[in-house]
N, C-alpha and C positions, 0 to 999 in steps of 0.2 A: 701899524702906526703910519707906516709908509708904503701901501702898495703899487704904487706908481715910482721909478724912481726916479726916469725922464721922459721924453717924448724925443721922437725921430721924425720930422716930419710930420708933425700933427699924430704920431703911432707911441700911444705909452707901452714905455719900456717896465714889464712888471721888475719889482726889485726883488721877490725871491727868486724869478727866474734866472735873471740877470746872476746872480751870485753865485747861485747853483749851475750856470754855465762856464761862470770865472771860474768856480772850482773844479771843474772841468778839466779848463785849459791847465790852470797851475799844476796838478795832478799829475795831465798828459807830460807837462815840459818835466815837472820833478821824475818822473819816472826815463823818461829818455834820457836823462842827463847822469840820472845811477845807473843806467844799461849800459852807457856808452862807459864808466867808470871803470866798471867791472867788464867790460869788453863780452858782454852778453846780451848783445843785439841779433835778431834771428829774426826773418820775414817771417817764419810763424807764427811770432809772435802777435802778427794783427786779428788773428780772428781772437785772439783771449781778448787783446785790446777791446774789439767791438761785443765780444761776448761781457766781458764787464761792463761797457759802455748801458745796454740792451737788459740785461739781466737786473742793472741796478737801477733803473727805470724804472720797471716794470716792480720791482721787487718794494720798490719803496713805495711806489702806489698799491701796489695789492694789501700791503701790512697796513697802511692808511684806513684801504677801506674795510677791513676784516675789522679792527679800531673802531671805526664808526660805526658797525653795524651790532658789535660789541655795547656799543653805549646807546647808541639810537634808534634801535632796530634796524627791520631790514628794511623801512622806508627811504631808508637817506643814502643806498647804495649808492645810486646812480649820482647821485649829487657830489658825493664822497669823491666818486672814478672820475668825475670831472674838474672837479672845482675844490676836492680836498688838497690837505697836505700831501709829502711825502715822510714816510717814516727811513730814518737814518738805518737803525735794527734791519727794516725788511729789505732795505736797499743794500748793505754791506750781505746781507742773504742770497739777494738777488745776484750781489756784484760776483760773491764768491763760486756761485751754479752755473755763473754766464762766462768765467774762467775754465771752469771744468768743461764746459762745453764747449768751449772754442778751443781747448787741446786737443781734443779729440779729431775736431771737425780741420785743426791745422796741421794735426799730427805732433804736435809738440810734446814732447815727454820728461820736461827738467820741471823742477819747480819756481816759484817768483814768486813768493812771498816775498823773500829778502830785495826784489825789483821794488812790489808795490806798496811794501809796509811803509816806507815815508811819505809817499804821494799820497794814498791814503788818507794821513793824518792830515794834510795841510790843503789836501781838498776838502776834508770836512771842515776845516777850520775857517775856510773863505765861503763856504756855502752857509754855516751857520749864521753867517753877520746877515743874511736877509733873512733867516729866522726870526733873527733877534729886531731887525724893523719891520717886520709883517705880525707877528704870530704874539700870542700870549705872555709877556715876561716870566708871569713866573705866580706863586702862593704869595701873601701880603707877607709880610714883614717890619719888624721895628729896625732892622740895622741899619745904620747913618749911609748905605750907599745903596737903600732902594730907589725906586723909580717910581714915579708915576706919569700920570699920562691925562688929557686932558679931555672933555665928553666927545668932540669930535675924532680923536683918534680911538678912543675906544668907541666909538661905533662901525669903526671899520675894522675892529679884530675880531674875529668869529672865536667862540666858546672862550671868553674871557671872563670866570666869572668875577675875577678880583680888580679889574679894570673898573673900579669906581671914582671917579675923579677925587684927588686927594690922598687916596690908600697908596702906599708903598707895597710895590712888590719887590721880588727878587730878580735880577738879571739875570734869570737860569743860563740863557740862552751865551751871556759874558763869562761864566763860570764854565762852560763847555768849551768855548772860544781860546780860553786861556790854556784850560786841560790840553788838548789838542796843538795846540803851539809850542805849548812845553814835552809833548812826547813824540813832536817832531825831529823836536833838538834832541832828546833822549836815543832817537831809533837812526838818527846821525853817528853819534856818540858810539853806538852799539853795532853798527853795521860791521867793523872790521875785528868785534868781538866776541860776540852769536855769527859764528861763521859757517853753520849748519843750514845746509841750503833748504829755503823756505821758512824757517824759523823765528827771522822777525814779526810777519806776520800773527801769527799765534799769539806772542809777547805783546804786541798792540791790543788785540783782541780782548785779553784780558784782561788787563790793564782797563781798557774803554769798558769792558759787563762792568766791572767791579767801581769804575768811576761812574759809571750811568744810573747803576744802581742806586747810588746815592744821591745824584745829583736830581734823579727825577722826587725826593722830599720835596723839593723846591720850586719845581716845574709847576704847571696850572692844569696837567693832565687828569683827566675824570678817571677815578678806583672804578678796578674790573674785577675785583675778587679777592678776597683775603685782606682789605687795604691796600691793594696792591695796587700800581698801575698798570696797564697794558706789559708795556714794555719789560716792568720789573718782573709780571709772571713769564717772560720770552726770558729773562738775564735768568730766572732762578731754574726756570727747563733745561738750558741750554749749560752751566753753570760746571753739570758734571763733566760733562766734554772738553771741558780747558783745563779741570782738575785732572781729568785721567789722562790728557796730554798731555800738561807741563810736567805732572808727577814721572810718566817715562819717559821723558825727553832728560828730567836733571838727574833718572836712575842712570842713564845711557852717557852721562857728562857731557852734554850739549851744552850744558849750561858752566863751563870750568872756569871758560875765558870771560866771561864775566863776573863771575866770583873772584876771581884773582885782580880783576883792574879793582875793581868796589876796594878791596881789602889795601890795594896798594895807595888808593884817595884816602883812605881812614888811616892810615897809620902817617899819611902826608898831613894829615889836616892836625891830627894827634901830635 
């Protein structure tokens, strides 16, 4: 709707880029400001930094163009590598190989989940809002807070097929916005009780397959298989791995201190 979001100098400023680099910066500062909380600051830690930086670049272009070549053959590779999306899926992929790889290369041997698990969410949540003025809203809808969009902005959103002036879609894009805002405050909440180092992370994870899951009904994404979308057949593969983690993480009582505060709000609110 809005690809340009300003100009510098006669230089338009694109706006998903732009957002996607806010979400960046927010990310970097939430993450240094829970390091410095927890007094778990370590100069090795820069190559993970830039390994996540690098990894999730790369990772959210490559699932793009796997995506596209998925739905449009393999003529629109090159177009896809240039001038497509970024997929969030192949970028949290990417983020997480490009950490693993920068331990290695740093020497770093603790884990940071529990660093990155908030940054994380409130980087995706500020990068999404140029989703949501560039990209496809969402499947039509009758509910009183769809959206529409007018001929001229739907000519400038590529694979929209419900951008028909007048039709209400859905704000997927606002629905994910809000998800992400509220398990920011959640993995705030929870930091000093999942105290299992690395462990928030996971708990986001999950949380996000299982909310993406749903939330792509909504989405304007082209079916890859089974009705499925892209993304939903990546959440249903990937699906067992959080199940057979979180399942021995809450046999191993990782999960105690969390159970005890939940139980101590419910008999508060009771």
């Amino acid at each position: 709707m809005y690809p340009v979001l300003f100009t510098v100098a006669g230089v338009p400023v694109p706006t998903h880029g732009f957002f996607v680099s806010l979400g960046f910066a927010v990310g970097l500062g939430v993450f240094l400001v829970e390091a410095r909380r927890r007094r778990a600051w370590d100069d090795r830690l820069l190559p993970v930094l830039a390994g996540i930086v690098v990894g999730g670049a790369l990772g959210g272009r490559f699932a793009s163009v796997i995506d596209s070549a998925a739905s449009n053959g393999l003529d629109g590779l090159i177009w896809a590598w240039l001038y497509g999306g970024r997929s969030i899926l192949g970028g949290l992929t990417g983020a997480y190989l490009g950490a693993l790889a920068g331990k290695r290369l740093g020497g770093y041997e603790g884990r940071t989940g529990n660093l990155f698990a908030p940054a994380v969410a409130l980087a995706l949540a500020v990068g999404r809002i140029g989703c949501f003025l560039t990209e496809a809203p969402g499947r039509p809808t009758d509910l009183p807070w769809g959206i529409t969009v007018t001929p001229d902005q739907a000519a400038v959103i590529p694979q929209c097929p419900g951008c028909v002036a007048g039709v209400a879609m859905h704000p997927s894009f606002l629905y994910e916005i809000g998800f992400l805002l509220a398990a920011f405050v959640a993995l705030r909440w929870l930091r000093d009780r999942v105290t299992a180092p690395g462990e928030l992370f996971p708990l986001f994870l999950a949380a996000y397959a299982l909310f993406r899951f749903g939330v792509e009904l909504t989405r304007a994404n082209p079916i890859l298989f089974a009705g499925l979308t892209g993304s939903q057949v990546f959440i249903a593969l990937a699906s067992p791995l959080f199940v057979t983690h979180l399942v021995r993480e809450k046999r191993r009582g990782t999960y105690a201190g969390l159970r005890s505060s939940t139980s101590s709000i419910v008999r508060g609110i009771a």
